[in-house]
VMD Tcl script that draws the C-alpha trace (Angstrom):
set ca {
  {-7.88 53.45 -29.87}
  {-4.94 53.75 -27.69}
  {-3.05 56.56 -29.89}
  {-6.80 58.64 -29.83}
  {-6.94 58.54 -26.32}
  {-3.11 59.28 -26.08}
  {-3.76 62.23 -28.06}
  {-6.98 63.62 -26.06}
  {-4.43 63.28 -22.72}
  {-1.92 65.22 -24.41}
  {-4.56 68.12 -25.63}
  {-6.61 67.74 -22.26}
  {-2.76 68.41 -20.31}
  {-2.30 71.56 -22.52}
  {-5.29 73.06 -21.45}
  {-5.16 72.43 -17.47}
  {-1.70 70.70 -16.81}
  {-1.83 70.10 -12.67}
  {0.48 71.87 -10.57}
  {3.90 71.36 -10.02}
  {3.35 69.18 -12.98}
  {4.41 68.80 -16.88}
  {4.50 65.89 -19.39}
  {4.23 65.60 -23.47}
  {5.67 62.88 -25.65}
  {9.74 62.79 -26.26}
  {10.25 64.17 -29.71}
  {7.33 63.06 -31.80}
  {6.59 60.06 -30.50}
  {3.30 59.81 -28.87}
  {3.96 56.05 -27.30}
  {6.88 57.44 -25.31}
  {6.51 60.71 -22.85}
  {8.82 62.83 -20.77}
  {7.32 64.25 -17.80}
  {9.13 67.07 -14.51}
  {7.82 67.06 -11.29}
  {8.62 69.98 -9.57}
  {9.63 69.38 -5.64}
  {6.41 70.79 -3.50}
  {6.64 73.93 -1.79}
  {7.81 73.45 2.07}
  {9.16 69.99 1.68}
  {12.98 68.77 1.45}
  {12.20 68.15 -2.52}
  {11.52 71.93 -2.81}
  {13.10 73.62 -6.39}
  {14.05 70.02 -7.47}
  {12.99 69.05 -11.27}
  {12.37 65.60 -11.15}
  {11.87 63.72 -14.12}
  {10.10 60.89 -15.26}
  {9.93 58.15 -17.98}
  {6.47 57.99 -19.12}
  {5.80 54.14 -21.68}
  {2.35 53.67 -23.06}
  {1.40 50.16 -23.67}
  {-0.11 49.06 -27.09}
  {-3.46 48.51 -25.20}
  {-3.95 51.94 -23.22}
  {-6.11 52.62 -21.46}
  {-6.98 49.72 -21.01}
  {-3.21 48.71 -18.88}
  {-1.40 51.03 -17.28}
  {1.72 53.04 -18.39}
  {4.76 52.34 -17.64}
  {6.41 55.23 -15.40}
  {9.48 55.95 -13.78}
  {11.78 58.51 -12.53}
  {14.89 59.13 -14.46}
  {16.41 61.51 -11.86}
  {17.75 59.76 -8.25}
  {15.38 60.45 -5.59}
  {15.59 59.37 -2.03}
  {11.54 58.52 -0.74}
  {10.78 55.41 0.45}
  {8.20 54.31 -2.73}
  {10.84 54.84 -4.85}
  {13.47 52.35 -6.13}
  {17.27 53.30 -6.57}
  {16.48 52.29 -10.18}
  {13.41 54.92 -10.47}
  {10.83 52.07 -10.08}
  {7.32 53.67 -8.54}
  {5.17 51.79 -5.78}
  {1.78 53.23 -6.66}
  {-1.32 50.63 -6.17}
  {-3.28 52.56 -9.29}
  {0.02 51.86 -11.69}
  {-0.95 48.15 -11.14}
  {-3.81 46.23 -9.56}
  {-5.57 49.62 -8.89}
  {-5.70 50.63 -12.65}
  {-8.98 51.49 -14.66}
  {-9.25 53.43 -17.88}
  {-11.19 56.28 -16.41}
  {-7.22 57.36 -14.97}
  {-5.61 59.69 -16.72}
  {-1.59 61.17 -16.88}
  {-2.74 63.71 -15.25}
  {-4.34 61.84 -12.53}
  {-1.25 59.71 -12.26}
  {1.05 62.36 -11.76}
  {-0.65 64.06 -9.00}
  {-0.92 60.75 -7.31}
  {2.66 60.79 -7.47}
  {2.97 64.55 -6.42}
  {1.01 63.15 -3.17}
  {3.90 60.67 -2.40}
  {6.31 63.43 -2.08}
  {4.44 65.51 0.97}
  {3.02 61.47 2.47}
  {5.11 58.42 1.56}
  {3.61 55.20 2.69}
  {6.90 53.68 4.67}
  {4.36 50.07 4.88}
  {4.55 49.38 1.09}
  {8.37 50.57 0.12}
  {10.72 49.87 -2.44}
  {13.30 51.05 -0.75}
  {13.69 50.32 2.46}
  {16.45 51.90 4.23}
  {14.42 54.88 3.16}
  {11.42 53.72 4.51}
  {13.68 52.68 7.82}
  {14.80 56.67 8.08}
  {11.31 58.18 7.70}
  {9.84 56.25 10.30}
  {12.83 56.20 13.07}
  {13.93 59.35 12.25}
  {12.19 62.04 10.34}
  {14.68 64.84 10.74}
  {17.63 63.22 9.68}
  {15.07 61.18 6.52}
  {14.63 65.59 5.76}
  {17.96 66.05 5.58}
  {18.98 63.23 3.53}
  {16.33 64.03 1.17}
  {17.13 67.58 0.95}
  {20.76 66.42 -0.32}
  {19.94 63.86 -2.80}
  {17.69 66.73 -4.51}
  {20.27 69.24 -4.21}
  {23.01 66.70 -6.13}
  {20.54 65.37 -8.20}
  {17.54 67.40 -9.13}
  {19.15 71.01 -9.24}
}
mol new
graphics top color blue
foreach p $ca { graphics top sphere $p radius 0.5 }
foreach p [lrange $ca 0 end-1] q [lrange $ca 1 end] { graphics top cylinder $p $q radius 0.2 }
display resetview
């Protein structure tokens, strides 16, 4: 079941992949994707290629895959070790979610992070007492990092 529905995501993200968005499994391996996120226009990630670890679990869709960022990113929902806080990659799951759905959640974190819930915290710290200076620290992390 889990490998058929894999599939269909994999088809279905060929046809219409979101914006800013790609994903497809690493080498032939449909348990195991890669996926970019491209920084948002008019935001301190802008022209970084971010990318992401994408682990399917034996039971999909039934639990959630395993995601994470392989390249460094400075936001506040995101761990120094790539770790995502995103309610609908764990209590929030259903089936009826798709990769596609779940990366544009995660596009949405870039332009609104949610400083209440973070992961990391001086992060969170920045964007809320100072938003200019959270920009500019951004803006440098995705210049070494995601350029």
């Amino acid at each position: 079941m889990a490998l058929k529905r894999i599939h269909k995501e994999l088809v279905d993200f060929g046809k219409e992949p979101p914006a800013l968005c790609n994903a497809g499994p690493v080498g032939e391996d449909l348990w195991n994707w890669q996926a970019t996120i491209t920084g948002p226009p008019n935001s301190p990630y802008q022209g970084g290629v971010f990318y992401l670890k994408i682990n399917f679990p034996q039971d999909y869709p039934f639990k959630p895959p395993q995601i994470s960022f392989k390249t460094p990113i400075y936001h506040p929902n995101i761990s120094n070790e790539g770790s995502i806080c995103l309610d609908i990659l764990t209590h929030k799951w259903t089936p009826a979610l798709t990769i596609p759905k779940v990366l544009l959640s995660i596009c949405s974190l870039f332009d609104d992070p949610n400083p209440k819930s973070p992961l990391n915290r001086e992060a969170a710290d920045l964007y809320v007492r100072d938003r200019a200076a959270y920009n500019v620290k951004v803006r440098e992390w995705t210049q070494k990092y995601a350029m």
